[in-house]
N, C-alpha and C positions, 0 to 999 in steps of 0.2 A: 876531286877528279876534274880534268878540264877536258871538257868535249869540245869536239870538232864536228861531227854529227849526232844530228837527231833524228831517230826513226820512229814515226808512228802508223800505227796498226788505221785502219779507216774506220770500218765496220763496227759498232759498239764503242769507238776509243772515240774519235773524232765527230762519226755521223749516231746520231741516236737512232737503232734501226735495228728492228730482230729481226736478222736472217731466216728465221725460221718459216714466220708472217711472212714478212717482202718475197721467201722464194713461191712462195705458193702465188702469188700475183705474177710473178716472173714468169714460170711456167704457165698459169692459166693465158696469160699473151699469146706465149709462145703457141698453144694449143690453136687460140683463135687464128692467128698470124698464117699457121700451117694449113688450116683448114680454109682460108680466103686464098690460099696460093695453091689451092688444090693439092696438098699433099691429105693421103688417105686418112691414116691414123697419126695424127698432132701426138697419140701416149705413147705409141709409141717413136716418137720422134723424141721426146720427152727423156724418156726409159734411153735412150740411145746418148742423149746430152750427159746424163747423170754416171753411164760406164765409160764412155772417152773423158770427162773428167778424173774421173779416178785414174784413170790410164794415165793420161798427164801429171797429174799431182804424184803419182808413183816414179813415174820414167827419170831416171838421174844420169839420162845419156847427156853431156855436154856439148854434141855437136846440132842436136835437135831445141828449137824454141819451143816454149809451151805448146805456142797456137800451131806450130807444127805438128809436135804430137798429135794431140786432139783432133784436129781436120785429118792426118792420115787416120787414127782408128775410127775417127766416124765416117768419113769415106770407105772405109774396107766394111764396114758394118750395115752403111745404110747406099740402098739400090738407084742413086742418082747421081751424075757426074758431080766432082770438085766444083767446077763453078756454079753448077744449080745452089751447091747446097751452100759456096760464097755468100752467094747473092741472097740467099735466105738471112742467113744469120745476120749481111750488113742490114740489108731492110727492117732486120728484128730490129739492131742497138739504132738506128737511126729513127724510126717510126715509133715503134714501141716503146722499148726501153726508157726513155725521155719521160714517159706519161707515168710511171712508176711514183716517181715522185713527191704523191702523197703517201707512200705508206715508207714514209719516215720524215724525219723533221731535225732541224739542227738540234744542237746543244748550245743554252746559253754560254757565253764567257771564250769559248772554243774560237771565233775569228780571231776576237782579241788578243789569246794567247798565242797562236800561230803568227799574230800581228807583231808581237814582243821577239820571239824567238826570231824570227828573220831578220828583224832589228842589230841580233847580237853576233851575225856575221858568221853564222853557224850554217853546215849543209843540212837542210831540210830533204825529209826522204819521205813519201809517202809508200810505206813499206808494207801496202794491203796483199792479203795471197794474188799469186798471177795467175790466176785462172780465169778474167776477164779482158777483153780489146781495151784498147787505152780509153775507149770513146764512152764505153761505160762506166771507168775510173773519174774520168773526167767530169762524168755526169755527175755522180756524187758527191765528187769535191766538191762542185758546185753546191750541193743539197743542203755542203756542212756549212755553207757561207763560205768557202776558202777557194772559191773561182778566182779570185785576183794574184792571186799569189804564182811566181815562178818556182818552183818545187825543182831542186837539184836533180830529183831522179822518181817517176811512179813506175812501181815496179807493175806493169801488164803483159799480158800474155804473148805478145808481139815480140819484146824486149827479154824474155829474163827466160831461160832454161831451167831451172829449178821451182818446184813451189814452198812454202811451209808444211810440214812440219822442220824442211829438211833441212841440217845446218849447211848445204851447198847454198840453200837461198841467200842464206845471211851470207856466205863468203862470197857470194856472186854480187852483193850491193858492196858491201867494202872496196871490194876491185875494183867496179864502175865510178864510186866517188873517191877513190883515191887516200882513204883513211884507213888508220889501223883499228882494229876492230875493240880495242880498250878503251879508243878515241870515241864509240859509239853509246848513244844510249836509246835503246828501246822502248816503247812506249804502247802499250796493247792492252787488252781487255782477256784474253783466254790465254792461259796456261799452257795450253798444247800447243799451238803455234808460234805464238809470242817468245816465251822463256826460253824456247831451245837458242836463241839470239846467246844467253850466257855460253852454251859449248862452247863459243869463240870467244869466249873473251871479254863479248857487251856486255855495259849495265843494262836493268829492266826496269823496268816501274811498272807496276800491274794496276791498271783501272778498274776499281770494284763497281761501279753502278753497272753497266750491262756484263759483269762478271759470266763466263764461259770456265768451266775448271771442269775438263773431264780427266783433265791427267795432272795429277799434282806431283809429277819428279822433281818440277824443278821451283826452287823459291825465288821468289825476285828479290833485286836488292832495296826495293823499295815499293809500296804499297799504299791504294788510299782511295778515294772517291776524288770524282775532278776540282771540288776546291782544294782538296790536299796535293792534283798535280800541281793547279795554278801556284799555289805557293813554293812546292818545289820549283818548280819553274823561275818562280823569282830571284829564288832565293839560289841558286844553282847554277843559270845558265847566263 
């Protein structure tokens, strides 16, 4: 196969980091963040982050961006104009958000190989779900040691109308970098998100160290722990 791009997953594939852990720091911020700005109940501010997400990750309108969805339903849901609750959430990712940081840590070898691969004249995609501002993406990539690098495309919630699971995500990064989707290969740690990339077309390679497998429909065309990517990598790209 000769590819033209490569999509990797962030979260678990790139940054070593369980979501799981790190969200509960995220929302405890957020808790405190609401509570120093005088908003009453921070849980329920919380509880409201958690249903306009789902809202967005669902919504497959094409003419709405993520970050659009989600500010309109958390605006019709929560009792303070648009810009109050703007200016909340930039204060979170700029203030907050930053200080996260220790509740994850790179992964050896990970710079190096991102190092290789832009080398080989390939479009590099950081293909994380888009249910984040670009400013939080950014923060991470940072985390994973991969701040230097110019990334053809980070898919955030600003930029991308679609989320993961959906195969609209994946046809909505094709279109943007301008390859055909057999050109691509996938590269992710969870099963539900990641593989559905084959509908169209992509290869996958599934990362077993922070493995996520709640839905096993789809098989990847390739599999392994990250010295078996690095080698793929070499040996392939």
């Amino acid at each position: 196969v000769m590819f033209k791009a490569v999509l990797f997953d962030l979260d678990g594939t790139l940054l070593n980091i369980d979501m799981d852990y790190f969200l509960k720091h995220y929302f405890r911020k957020m808790v405190e963040l609401a509570a120093e700005m005088g908003y009453k109940d921070g849980h329920l501010l919380v509880n409201q982050v958690w249903r306009s997400t789902e809202v967005m990750i669902a919504d497959l309108n094409p003419e709405s961006s993520n970050e659009e969805v989600f500010m309109k339903d958390f605006c019709q849901n929560w009792p303070y104009s648009e810009d109050e609750i703007k200016n909340f959430f930039d204060h979170y990712y700029q203030e907050c958000f930053p200080r996260l940081k220790d509740y994850c840590s790179p992964f050896l070898g990970i710079p190096e190989m991102v190092k290789y691969i832009m080398k080989q004249d390939l479009k590099v995609v950081i293909a994380t779900n888009a249910v984040f501002p670009m400013s939080a993406l950014q923060d991470r990539i940072r985390w994973a040691g991969l701040g230097k690098h110019d990334f053809e495309l980070v898919t955030s919630y600003e930029l991308m109308h679609f989320c993961k699971p959906h195969v609209q995500y994946y046809e909505e990064i094709v279109e943007r970098i301008g390859v055909h989707p057999e050109e691509c290969l996938m590269i992710g740690n969870d099963t539900g998100e990641d593989l559905p990339a084959s509908k169209i077309g992509m290869k996958t390679f599934l990362v077993e160290d922070m493995l996520i497998d709640k839905s096993s429909n789809h098989q990847p065309d390739w599999r392994g722990r990250l010295p078996d990517l690095f080698d793929f990598v070499r040996k392939n790209l």
